[in-house]
C-alpha positions in Angstrom: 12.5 -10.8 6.5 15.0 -8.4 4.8 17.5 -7.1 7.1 18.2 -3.4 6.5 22.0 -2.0 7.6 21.0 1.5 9.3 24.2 2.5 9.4 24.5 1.5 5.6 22.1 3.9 4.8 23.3 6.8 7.3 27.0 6.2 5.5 25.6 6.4 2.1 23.5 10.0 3.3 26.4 11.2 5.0 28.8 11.3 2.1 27.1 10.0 -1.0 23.5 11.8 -0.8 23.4 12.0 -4.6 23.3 8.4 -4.7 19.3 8.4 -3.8 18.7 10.7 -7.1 21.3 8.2 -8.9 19.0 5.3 -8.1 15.8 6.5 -9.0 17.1 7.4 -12.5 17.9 4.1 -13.5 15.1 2.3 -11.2 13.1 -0.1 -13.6 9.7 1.2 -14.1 6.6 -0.3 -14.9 2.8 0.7 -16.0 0.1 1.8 -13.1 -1.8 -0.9 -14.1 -0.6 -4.2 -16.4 -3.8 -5.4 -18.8 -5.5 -7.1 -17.0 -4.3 -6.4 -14.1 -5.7 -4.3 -10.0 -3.8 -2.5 -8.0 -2.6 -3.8 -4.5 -0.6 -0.8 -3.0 1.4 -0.4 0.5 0.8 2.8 2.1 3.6 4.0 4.7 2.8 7.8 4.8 1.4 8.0 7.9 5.0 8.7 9.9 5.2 12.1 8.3 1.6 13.3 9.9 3.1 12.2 13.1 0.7 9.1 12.9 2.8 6.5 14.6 -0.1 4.1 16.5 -0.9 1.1 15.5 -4.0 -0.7 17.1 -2.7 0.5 21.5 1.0 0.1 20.1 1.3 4.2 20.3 4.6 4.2 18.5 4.7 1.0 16.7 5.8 3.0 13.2 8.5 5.0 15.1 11.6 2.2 14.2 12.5 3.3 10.9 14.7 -0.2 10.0 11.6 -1.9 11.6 9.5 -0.3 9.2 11.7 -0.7 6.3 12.4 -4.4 6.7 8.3 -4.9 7.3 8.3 -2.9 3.8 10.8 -5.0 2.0 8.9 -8.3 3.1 5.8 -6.9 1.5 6.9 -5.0 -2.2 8.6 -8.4 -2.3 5.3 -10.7 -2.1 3.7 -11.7 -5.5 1.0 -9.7 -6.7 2.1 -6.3 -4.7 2.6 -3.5 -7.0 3.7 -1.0 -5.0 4.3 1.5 -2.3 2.8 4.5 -1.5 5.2 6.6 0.7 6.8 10.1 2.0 10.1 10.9 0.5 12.2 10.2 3.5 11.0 6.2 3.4 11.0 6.4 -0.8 14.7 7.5 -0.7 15.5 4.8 1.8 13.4 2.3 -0.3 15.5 3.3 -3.6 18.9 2.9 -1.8 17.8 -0.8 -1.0 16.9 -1.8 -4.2 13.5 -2.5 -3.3 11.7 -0.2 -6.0 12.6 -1.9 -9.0 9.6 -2.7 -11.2 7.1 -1.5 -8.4 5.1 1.7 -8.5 6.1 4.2 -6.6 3.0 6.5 -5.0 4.2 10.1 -3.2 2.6 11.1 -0.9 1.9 14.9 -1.3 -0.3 16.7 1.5 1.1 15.4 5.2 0.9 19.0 7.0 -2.4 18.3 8.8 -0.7 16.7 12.1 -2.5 13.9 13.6 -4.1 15.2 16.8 -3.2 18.5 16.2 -5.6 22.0 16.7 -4.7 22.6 12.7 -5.4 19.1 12.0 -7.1 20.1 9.1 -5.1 22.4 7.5 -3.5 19.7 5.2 -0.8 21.6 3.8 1.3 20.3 1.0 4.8 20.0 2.8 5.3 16.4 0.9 5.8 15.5 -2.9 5.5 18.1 -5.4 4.5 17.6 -8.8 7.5 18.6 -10.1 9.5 16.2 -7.3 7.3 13.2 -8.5 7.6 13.8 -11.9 11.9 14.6 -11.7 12.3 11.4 -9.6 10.3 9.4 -12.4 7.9 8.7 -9.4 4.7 7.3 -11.0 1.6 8.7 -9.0 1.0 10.9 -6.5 -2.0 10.7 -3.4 -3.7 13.5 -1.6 -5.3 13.7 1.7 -9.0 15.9 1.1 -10.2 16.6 5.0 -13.5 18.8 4.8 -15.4 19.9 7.5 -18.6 22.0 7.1 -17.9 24.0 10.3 -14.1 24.5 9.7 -13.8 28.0 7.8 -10.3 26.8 6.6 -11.6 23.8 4.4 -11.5 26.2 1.3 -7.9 26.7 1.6 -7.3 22.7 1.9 -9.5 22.4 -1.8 -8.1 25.2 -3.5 -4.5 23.6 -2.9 -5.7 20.1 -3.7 -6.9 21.2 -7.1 -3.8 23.2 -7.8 -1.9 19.9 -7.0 -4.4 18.1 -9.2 -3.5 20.7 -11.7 0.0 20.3 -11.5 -0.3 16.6 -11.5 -2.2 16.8 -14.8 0.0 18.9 -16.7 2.7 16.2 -16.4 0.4 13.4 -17.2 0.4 12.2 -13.9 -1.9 9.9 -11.9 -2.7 11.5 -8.7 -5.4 9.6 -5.8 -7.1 12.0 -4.3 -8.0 10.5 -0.7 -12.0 12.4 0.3 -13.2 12.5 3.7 -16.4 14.1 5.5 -15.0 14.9 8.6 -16.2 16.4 12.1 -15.0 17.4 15.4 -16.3 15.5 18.4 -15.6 17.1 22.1 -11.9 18.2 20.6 -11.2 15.0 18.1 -11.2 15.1 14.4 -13.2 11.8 12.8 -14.4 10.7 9.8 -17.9 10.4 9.1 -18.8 6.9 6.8 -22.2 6.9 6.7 -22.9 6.5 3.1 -24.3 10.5 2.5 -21.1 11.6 3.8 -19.0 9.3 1.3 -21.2 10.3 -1.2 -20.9 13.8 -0.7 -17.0 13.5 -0.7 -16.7 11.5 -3.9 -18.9 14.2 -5.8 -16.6 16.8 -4.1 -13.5 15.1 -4.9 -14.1 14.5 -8.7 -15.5 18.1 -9.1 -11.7 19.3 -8.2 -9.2 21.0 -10.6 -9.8 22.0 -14.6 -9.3 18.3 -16.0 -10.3 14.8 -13.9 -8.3 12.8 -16.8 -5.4 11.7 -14.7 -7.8 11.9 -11.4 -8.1 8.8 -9.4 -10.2 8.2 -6.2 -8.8 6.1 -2.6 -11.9 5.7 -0.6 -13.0 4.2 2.3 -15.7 1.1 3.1 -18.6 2.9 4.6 -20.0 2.0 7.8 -22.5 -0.5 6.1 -21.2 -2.1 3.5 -24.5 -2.6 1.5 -23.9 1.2 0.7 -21.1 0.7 -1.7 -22.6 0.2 -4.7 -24.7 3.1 -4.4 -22.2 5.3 -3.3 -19.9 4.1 -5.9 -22.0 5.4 -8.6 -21.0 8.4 -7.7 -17.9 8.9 -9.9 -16.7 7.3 -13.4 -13.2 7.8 -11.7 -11.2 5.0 -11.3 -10.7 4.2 -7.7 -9.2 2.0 -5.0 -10.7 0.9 -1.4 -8.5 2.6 1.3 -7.8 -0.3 3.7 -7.7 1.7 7.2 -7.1 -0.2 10.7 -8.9 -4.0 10.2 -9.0 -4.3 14.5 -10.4 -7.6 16.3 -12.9 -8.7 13.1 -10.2 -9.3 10.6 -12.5 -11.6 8.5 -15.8 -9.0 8.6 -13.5 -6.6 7.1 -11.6 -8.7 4.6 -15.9 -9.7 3.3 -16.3 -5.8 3.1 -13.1 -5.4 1.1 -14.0 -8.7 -0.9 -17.3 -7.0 -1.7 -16.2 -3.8 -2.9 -13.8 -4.8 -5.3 -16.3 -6.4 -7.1 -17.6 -3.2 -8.3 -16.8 -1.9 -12.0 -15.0 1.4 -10.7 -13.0 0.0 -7.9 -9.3 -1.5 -9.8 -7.3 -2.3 -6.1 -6.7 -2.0 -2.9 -4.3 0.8 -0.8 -3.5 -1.1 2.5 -1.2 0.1 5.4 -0.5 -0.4 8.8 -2.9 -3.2 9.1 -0.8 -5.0 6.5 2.5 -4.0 7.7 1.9 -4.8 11.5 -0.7 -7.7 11.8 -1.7 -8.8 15.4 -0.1 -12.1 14.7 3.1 -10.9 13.5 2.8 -12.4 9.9 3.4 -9.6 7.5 3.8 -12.3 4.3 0.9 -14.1 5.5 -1.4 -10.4 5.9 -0.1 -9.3 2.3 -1.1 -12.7 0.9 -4.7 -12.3 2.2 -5.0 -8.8 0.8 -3.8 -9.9 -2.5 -6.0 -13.0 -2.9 -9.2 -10.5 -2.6 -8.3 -8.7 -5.6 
């Protein structure tokens, strides 16, 4: 595994902070998508929403270096595109090098605190447009929370579709990230059934004046039979939003298997389940996730 110098990295904050806007200017890029080619994505936003937990490890993502180094490991497998990140992780990720010829996801909307009362108020205290666009970032993803019984979902779709907006205008990709959700005795969940995924696609597509540059991350629903069905929801392009795999790693690799067989589905966005396996084996999780596509 890569071994990441903390105190490298503080040093080169400390008196050199232009050096993070110094690498991303001369970072090789690439295409979203080679001919040919899916998407297999990395997602390491959740720190920023105070999502820390992984499986009963409550603050598994909390060690930065760890995190980095478990990062490193994985842009550096073959067939991972890319990383889909807050900036604080991104600007580490350029000062290492580890970037080059990867696409580079921001992650835009990380105000709706996990656990918190204003949960889902997901306020747009990440990536701008303009940030994305300035640090030749190539995408950006946004977190769409809706509950029917929350009066303050209309603010959380008016500012995703001005962020699609904004996204458009530069010819951006953005992934808008759709969820169903309701409050049971206090906590905020997701609802899978295949209605409410439904329902969330239709919503999510709807959003902004143009859906050219528009792409969808969404979730396996509860049974996976659904998929098709649900899928035919959208002509978006979209990817399958890994989520926790927990003790049946193999059901949920079929699900994922399954899914990407379908003609709108181009990759897979995986996170935490990747990046801390229960056995450890970060390159051997990555390799999995890549052989589905």
């Amino acid at each position: 595994m890569t071994r990441v110098d903390a105190s490298e990295l503080v040093r080169i904050r400390t008196h050199h902070p232009e050096a993070i806007a110094e690498a991303a200017a001369r970072r090789v890029r690439r295409p979203l998508l080679r001919p040919g080619g899916r998407l297999m994505i990395v997602a390491a936003d959740h720190p920023a929403r105070g999502a820390l937990a992984v499986g009963n490890r409550r603050l598994a993502m909390a060690n930065r270096v760890d995190l980095l180094e478990r990062l490193c490991l994985a842009l550096s497998r073959p067939g991972v595109d890319g990383v889909l990140a807050t900036a604080d992780i991104l600007d580490d990720l350029l000062l290492l090098g580890a970037l080059e010829d990867r696409v580079v996801v921001g992650s835009m909307n990380r105000g709706g605190l996990a656990g918190a009362a204003f949960e889902l108020d997901d306020r747009f205290t990440g990536h701008r447009a303009e940030d994305i666009a300035r640090h030749g970032f190539d995408a950006g993803k946004l977190l769409l929370r809706i509950d029917y019984e929350d009066a303050r979902s209309p603010d959380t779709l008016l500012s995703a579709a001005r962020a699609v907006d904004a996204m458009a205008e530069r010819r951006l990709p953005v992934f808008v990230e759709p969820f169903i959700c309701r409050r049971r005795d206090g906590r905020l969940g997701n609802d899978l059934s295949a209605d409410a995924v439904t329902r969330s696609i239709a919503i999510a597509s709807g959003l902004a004046g143009t859906s050219a540059y528009t792409w969808l991350k969404v979730p396996v629903t509860e049974n996976p039979d659904d998929m098709a069905r649900v899928m035919e929801t959208s002509t978006l392009p979209a990817v399958l939003l890994g989520g926790e795999i927990g003790d049946d790693q193999e059901g949920v690799y079929e699900k994922w298997r399954k899914a990407l067989r379908l003609p709108t589905v181009q990759g897979l966005v995986v996170g935490r389940s990747l990046l801390y396996p229960v056995d450890g084996d970060v390159a051997a999780a990555v390799d999995t996730a890549v052989g589905l596509l």
